[in-house]
Each structure stands twice: as C-alpha cells, then as structure tokens.
DSSP file (Angstrom, degrees, kcal/mol; ACC not computed):
  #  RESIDUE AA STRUCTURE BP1 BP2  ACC     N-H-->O    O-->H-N    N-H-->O    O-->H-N    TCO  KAPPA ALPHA  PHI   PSI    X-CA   Y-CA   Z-CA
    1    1 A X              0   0    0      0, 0.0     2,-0.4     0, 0.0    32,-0.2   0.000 360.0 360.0 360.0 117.9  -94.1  -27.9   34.4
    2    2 A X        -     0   0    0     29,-0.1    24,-0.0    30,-0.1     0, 0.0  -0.448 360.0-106.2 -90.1 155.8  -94.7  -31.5   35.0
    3    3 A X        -     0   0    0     -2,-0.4     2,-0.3    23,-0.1    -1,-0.0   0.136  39.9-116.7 -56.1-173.4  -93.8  -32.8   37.7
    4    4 A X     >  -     0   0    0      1,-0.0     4,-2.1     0, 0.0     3,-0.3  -0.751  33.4-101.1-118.9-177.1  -90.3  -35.5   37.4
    5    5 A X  H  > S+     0   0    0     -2,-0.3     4,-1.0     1,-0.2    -2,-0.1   0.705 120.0  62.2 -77.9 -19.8  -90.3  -38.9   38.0
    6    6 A X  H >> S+     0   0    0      2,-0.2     4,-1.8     3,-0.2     3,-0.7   0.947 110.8  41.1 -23.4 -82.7  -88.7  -38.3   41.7
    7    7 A X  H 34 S+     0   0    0      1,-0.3     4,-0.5    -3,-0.3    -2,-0.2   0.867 114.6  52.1 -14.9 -75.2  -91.9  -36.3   42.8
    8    8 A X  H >< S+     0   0    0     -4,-2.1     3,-1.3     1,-0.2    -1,-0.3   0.800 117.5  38.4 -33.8 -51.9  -94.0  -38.9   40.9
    9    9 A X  H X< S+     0   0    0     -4,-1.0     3,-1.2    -3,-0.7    -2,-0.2   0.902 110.8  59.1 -94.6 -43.3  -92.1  -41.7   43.0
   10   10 A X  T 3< S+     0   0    0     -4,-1.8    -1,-0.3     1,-0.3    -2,-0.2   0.645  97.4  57.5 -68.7 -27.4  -92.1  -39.7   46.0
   11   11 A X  T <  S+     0   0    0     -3,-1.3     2,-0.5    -4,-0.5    -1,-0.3  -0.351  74.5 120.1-113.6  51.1  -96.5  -39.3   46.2
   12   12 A X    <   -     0   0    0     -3,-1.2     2,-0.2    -5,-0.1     7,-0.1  -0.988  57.5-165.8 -47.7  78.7  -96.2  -43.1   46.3
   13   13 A X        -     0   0    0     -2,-0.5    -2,-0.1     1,-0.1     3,-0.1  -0.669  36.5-132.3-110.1 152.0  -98.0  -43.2   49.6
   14   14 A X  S    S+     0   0    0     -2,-0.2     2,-0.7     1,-0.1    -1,-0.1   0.964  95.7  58.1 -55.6 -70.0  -98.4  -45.9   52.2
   15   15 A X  S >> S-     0   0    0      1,-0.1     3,-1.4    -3,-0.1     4,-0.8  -0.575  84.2-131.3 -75.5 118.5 -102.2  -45.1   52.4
   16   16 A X  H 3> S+     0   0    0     -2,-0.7     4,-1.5     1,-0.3     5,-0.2   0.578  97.6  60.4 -49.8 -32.2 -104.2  -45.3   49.7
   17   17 A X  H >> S+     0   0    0      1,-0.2     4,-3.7     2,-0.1     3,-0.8   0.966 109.9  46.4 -46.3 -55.0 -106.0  -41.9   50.0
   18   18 A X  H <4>S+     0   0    0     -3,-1.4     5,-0.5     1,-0.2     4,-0.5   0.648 106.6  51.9 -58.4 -16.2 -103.0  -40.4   49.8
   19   19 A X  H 3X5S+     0   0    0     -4,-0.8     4,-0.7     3,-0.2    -1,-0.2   0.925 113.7  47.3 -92.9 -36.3 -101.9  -42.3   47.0
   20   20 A X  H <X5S+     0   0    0     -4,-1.5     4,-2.4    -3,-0.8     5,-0.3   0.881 117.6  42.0 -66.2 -70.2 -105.4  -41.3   45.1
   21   21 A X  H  X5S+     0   0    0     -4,-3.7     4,-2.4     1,-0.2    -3,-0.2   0.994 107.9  54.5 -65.8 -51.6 -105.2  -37.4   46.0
   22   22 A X  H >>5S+     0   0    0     -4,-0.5     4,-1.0    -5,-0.3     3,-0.7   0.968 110.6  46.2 -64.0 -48.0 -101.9  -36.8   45.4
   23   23 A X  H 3X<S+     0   0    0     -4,-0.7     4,-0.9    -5,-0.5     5,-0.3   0.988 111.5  51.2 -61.6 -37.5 -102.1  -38.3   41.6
   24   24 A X  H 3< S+     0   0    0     -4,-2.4    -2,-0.2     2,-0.2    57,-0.2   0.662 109.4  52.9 -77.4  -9.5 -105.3  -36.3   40.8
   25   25 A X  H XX>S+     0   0    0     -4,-2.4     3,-2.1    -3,-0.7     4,-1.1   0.918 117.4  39.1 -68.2 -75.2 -102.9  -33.2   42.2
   26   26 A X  H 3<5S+     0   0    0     -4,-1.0    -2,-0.2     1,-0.4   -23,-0.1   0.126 115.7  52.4 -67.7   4.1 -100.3  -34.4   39.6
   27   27 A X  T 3<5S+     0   0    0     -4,-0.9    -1,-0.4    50,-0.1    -3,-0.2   0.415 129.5   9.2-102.5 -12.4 -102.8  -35.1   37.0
   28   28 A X  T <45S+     0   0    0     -3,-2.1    -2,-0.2    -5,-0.3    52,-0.1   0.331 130.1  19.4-160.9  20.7 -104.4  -31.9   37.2
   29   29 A X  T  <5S+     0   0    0     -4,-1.1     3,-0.3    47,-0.0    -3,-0.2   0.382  88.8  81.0-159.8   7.7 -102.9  -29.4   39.1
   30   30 A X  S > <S+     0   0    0     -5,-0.5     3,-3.0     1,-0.3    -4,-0.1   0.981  87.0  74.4 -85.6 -43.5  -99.2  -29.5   39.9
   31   31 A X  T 3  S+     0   0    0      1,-0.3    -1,-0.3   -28,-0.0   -29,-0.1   0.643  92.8  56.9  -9.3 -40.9  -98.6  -28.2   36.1
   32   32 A X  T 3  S+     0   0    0     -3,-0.3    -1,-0.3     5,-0.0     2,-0.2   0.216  83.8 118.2-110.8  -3.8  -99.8  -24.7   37.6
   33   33 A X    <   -     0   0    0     -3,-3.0     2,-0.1   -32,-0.2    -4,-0.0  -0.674  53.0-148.1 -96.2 132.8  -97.0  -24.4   40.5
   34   34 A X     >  -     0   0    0     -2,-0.2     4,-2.2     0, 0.0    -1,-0.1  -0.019  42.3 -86.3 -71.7-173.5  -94.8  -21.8   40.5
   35   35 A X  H  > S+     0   0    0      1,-0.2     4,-0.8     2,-0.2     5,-0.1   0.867 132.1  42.8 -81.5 -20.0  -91.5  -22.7   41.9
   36   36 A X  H  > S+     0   0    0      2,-0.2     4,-1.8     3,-0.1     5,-0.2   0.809 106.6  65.6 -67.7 -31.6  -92.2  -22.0   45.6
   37   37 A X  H  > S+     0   0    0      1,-0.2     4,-0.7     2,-0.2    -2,-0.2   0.923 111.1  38.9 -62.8 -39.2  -95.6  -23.9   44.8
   38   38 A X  H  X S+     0   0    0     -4,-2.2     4,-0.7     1,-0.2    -1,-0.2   0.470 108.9  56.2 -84.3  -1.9  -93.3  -27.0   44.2
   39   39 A X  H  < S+     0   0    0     -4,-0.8    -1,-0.2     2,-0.1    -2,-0.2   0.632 112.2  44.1 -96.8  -3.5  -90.9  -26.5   46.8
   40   40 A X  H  X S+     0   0    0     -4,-1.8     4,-3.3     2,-0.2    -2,-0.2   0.789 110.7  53.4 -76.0 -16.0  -93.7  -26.5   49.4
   41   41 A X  H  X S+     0   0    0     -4,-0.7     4,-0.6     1,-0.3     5,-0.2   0.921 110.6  48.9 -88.9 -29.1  -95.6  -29.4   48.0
   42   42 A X  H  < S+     0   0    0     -4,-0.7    -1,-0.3     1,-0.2    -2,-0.2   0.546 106.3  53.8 -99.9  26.2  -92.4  -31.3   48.2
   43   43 A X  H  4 S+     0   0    0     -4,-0.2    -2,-0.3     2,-0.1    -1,-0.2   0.747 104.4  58.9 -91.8 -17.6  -92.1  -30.1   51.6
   44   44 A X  H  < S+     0   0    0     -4,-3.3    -2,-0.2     1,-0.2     3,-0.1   0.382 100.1  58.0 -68.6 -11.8  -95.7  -31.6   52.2
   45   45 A X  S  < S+     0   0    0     -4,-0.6    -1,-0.2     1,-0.2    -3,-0.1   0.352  88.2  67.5-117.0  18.0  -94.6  -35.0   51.2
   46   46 A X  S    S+     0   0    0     -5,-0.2    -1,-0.2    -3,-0.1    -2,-0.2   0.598  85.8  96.5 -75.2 -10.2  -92.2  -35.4   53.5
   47   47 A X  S    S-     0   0    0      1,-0.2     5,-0.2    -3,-0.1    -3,-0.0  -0.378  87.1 -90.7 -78.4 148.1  -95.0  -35.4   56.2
   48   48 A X     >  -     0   0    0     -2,-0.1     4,-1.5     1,-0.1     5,-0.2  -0.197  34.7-113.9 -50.6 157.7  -96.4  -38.6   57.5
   49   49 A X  H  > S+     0   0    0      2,-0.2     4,-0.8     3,-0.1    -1,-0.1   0.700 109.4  64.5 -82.3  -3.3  -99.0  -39.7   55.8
   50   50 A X  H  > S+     0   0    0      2,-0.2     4,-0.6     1,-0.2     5,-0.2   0.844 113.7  39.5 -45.3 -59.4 -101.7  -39.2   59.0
   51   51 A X  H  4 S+     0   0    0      1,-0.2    -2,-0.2     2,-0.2    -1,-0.2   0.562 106.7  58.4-111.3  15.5 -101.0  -35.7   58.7
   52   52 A X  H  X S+     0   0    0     -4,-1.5     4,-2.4    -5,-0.2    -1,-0.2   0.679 113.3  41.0 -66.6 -21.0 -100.9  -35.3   55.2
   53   53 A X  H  X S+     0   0    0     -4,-0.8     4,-1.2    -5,-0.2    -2,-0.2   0.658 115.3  52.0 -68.0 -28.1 -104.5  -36.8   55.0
   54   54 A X  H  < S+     0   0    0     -4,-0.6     6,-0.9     2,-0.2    -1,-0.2   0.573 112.8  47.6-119.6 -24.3 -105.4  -34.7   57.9
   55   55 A X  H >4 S+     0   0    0      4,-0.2     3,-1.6    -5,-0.2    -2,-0.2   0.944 115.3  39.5 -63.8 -70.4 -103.9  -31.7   56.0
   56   56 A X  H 3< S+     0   0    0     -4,-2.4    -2,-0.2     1,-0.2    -3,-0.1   0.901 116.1  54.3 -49.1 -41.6 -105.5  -32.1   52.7
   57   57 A X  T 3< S-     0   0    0     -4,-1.2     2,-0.3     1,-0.1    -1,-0.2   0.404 109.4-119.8 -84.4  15.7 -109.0  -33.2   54.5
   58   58 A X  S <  S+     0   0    0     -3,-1.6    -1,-0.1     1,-0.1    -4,-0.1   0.013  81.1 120.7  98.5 -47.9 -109.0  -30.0   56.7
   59   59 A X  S    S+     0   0    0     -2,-0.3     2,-0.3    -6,-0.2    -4,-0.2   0.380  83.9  21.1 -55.7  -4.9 -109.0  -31.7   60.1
   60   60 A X        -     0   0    0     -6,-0.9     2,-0.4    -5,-0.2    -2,-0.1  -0.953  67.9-151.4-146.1-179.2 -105.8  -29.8   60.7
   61   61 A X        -     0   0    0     -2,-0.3     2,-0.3    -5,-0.0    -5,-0.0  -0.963  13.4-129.1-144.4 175.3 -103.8  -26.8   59.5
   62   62 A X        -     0   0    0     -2,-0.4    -2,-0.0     2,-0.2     6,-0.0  -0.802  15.1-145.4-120.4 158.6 -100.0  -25.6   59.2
   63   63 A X  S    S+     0   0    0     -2,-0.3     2,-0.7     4,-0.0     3,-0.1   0.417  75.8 101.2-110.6  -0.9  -98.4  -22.8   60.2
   64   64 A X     >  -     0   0    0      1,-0.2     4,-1.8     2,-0.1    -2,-0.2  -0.621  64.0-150.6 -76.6 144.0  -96.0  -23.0   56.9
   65   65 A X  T  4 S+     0   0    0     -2,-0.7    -1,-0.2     2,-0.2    -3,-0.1   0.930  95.3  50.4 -72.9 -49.8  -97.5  -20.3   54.5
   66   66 A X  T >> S+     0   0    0      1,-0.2     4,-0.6     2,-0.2     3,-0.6   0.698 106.2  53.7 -48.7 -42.4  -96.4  -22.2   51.5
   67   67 A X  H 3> S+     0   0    0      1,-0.3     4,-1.2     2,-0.2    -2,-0.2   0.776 114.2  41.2 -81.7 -43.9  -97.9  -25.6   52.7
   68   68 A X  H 3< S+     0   0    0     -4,-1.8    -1,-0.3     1,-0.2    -2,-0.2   0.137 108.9  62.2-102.1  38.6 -101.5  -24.0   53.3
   69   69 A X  H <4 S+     0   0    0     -3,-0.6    -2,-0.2   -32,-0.1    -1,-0.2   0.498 113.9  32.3 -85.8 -29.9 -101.0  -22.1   50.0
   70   70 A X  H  X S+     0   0    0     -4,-0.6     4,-1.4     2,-0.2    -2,-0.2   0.472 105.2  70.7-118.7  -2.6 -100.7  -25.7   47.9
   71   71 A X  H  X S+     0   0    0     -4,-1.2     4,-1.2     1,-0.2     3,-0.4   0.974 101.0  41.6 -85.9 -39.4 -103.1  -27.9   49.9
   72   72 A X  H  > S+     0   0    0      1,-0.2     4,-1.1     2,-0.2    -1,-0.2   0.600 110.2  61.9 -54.2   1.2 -106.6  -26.1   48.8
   73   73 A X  H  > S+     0   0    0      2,-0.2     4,-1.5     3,-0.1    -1,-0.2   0.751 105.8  40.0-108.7 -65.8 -105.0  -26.2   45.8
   74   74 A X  H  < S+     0   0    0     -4,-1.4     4,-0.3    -3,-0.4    -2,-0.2   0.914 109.8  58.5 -53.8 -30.9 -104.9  -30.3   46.0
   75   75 A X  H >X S+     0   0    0     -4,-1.2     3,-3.7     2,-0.2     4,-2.8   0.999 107.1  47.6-109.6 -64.6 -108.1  -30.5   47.2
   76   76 A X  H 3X S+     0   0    0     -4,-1.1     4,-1.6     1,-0.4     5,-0.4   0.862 112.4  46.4 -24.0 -79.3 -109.5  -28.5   43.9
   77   77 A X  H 3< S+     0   0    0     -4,-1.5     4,-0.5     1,-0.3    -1,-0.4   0.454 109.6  55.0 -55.2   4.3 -107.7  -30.4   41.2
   78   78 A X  H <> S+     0   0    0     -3,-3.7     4,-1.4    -4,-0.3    -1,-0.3   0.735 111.8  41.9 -99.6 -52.8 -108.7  -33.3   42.9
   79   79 A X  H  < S+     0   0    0     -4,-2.8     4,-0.3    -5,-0.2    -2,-0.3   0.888 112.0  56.8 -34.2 -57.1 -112.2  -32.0   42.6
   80   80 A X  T >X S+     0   0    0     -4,-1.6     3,-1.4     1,-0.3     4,-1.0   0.834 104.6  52.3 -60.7 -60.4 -111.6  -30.9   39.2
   81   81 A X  T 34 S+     0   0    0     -4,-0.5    -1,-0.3    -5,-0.4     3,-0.3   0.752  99.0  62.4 -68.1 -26.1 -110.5  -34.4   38.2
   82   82 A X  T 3< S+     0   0    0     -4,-1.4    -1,-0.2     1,-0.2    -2,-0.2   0.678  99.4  55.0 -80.5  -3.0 -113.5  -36.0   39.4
   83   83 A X  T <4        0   0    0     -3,-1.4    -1,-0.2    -4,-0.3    -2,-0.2   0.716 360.0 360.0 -94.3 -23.9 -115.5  -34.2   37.1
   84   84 A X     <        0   0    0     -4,-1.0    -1,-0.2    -3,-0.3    -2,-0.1   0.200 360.0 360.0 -60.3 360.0 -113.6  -35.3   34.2
C-alpha cells in the first residue's frame, strides 16, 4: 500500500536527513508494511526530529517493539535506494 498524502506531508522534516531517509523509506519500502508496520512508523514521526535521526542512525534505541521493528527496516530501503 502506498503511503497517503498525510504520511507523505507528515515525513516533511525540519532536518534535512530526515527529510532524505524518510522519502527513500517511502520510495522503497513503506509499500511492504503491514498495518501495524504503519501504525508504528507513524508513531515514529511524531518524534522530534533529534531522536528520530538518532533512531534511524543507531545512536539510540526504543523500548516500543513496533518502532524497532520499522526502523532497520528504513535504514535498508534507504540502502536499497542508493543502489538504484
């Protein structure tokens, strides 16, 4: 399912990493979320953007199960896409 224009609007980021991973999630991986995979990912952009960046890059972790189910999950399609 791709994502809707909400989502889309929503990974609109103040910081420009963010702005970069989160479209190469939604170019190339968000398609592949079940529905729990998309209600954690839009519980992950509700996060600041400090410690979504700090999420995605490792430098922290979460204790939501859902939330470290769908960030390796960014960090692949983002990978994925660079190969493209």
């Amino acid at each position: 399912m791709k994502p809707d224009t909400q989502t889309r609007w929503r990974c609109r980021r103040g910081m420009l990493e963010n702005d970069l991973l989160l479209k190469g999630f939604l170019d190339h991986g968000y398609d592949q979320l079940d529905q729990e995979g998309r209600d954690a990912f839009e519980r992950l952009l509700g996060y600041p953007d400090n410690l979504l960046l700090d999420l995605v890059l490792e430098r922290q972790s979460t204790v939501d199960a859902g939330i470290a189910r769908v960030v390796p999950l960014i960090r692949a399609a983002v990978a994925a896409g660079a190969e493209d």
